[in-house]
GUBA-609478 format. One line per 3 residues: number of its first residue (from 1); for each residue x negated, y, z of C-alpha. Coordinates in pm, whole numbers, plus 50000, padded with zeros to 5 digits. Layout:
<atoms>
NUM> X Y Z | ...
</atoms>
This chain:
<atoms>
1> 21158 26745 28599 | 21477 26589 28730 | 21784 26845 28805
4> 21743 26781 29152 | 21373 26927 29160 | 21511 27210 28958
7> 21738 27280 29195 | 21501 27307 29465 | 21222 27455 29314
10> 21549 27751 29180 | 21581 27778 29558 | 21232 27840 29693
13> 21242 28123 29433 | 21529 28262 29591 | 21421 28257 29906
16> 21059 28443 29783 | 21287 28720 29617 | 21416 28771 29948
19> 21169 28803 30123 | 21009 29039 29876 | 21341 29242 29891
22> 21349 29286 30295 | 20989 29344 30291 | 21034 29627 30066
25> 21330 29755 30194 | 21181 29753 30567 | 20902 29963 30413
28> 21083 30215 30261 | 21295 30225 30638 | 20980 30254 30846
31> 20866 30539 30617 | 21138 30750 30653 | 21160 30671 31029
34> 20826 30773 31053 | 20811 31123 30809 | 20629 31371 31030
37> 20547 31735 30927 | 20303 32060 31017 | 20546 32314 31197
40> 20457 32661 31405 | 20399 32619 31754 | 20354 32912 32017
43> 19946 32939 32102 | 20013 33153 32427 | 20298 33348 32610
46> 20426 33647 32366 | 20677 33885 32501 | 20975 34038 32287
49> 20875 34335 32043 | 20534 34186 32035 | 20417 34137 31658
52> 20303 33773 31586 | 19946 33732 31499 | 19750 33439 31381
55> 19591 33400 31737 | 20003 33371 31850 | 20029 33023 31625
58> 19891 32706 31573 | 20009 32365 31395 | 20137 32064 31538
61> 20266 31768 31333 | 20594 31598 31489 | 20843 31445 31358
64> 21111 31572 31102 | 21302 31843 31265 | 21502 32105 31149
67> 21599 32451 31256 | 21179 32499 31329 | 20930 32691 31141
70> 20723 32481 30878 | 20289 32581 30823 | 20346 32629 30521
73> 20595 32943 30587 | 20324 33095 30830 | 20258 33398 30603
76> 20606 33479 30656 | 20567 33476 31036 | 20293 33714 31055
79> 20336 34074 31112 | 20712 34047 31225 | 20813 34108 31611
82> 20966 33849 31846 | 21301 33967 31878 | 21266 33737 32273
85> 21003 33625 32475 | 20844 33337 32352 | 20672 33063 32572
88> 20351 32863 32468 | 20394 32527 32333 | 20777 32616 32221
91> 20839 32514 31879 | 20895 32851 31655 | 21234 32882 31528
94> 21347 33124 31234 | 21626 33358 31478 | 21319 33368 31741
97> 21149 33669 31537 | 21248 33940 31255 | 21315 34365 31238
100> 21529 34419 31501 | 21437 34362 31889 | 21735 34136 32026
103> 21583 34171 32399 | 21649 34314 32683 | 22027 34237 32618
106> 22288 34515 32620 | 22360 34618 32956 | 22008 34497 33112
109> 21687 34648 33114 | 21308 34535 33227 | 21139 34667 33546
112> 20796 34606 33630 | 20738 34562 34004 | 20364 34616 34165
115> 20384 34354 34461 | 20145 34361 34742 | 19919 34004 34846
118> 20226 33878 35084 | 20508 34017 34988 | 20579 33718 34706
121> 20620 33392 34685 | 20299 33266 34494 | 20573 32985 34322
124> 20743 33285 34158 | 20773 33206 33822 | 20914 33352 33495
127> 21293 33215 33516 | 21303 33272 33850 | 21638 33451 33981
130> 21479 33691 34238 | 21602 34028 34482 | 21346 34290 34558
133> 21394 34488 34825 | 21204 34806 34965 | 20914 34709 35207
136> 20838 34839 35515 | 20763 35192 35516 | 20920 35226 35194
139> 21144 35529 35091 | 21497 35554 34962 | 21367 35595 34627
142> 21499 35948 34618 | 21878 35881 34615 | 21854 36024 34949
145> 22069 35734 35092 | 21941 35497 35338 | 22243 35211 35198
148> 22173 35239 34870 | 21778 35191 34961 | 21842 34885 35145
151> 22034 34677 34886 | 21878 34423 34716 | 21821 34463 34335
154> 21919 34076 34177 | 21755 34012 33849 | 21556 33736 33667
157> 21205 33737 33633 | 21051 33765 33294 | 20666 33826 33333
160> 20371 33783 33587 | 20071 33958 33570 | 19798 33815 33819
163> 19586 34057 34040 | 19281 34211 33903 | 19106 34114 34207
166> 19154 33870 34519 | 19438 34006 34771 | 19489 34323 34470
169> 19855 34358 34331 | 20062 34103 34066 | 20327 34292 33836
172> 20649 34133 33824 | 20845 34201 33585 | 21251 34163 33634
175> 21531 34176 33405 | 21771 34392 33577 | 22164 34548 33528
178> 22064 34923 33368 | 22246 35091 33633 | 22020 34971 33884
181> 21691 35083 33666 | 21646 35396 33884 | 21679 35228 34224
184> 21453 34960 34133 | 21155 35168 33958 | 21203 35421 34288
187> 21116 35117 34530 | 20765 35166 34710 | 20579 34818 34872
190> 20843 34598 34685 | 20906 34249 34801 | 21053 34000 34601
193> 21250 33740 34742 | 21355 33421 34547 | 21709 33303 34474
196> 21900 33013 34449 | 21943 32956 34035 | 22341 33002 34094
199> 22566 33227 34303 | 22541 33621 34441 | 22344 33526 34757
202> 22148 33828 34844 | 21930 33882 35192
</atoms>
């Protein structure tokens, strides 16, 4: 074999080691690229204080994250309470459950509303920055004063509860300021009224 042949056949090895190279390399790239995983997911709507059960969880495999709960640390899920409410088909996430209830903050409370066919949107949904107001024929929730009666409670909603029966009533429940608590569970015929997501607009 002449030096020149050598030469070339020293370069079509070359070029196969290279190719054998990027071939590998680009497998061990699309590998890691690709790495998916079994993690928690939320089965249904659970509200805070409400102690996960298997029914509460199922397993979805997506792709590597972090700061979400993997399968294999379901037995450590079960049994503890959802320190918030948690929303089906949200990824579980360690801070999301534990001892202590972290919800209603400080300063707020939950009030559950029993709205008449009519007197809410049917769009009201949980997020939804409401007021309630008395309804007709209501009373002045026995503060004895007609102002107080008439002022709008603002709060967010946090639950819906659809009627047991066609035209019956749907519980809304609204995250409220504490010191309006007793106003807003004195309200009779409620009627919620929704907000723009920003400002202190009231009717």
């Amino acid at each position: 074999m002449t030096g020149g042949a050598r030469r070339r056949l020293g370069w079509v090895w070359a070029g196969v080691g290279t190719v054998v190279v990027s071939a590998v390399g680009f497998a061990l790239v699309a590998s890691a690229v690709g790495e998916r995983g079994q993690v928690l997911v939320l089965a249904r709507d659970v509200p805070a204080g409400h102690v996960l059960t298997a029914g509460d969880l199922r397993q979805v495999e997506v792709a590597s994250e972090t700061g979400v709960v993997a399968a294999a640390g379901r037995s450590g899920v079960l049994g503890r309470r959802a320190r918030v409410p948690l929303v089906a088909g949200s990824l579980l996430a360690p801070g999301q459950f534990g001892g202590r209830r972290a919800f209603p903050p400080k300063g707020q409370s939950e009030v559950a509303f029993a709205v008449e066919a009519g007197s809410a949107s049917p769009g009201v949904v949980r997020g939804d920055r409401v007021a309630v107001l008395e309804g007709p024929g209501g009373t002045d929730g026995g503060t004895g004063d007609g102002a107080a009666a008439s002022a709008p409670v603002v709060g967010t909603v946090t639950g819906m509860k659809a009627p047991e029966s066609p035209g019956g009533v749907r519980v809304v429940t609204v995250l409220v300021e504490t010191g309006a608590v007793r106003r807003a569970a004195g309200m009779e015929r409620p009627r919620v009224v929704v907000l723009p997501a920003e400002g202190r607009e009231a009717p």
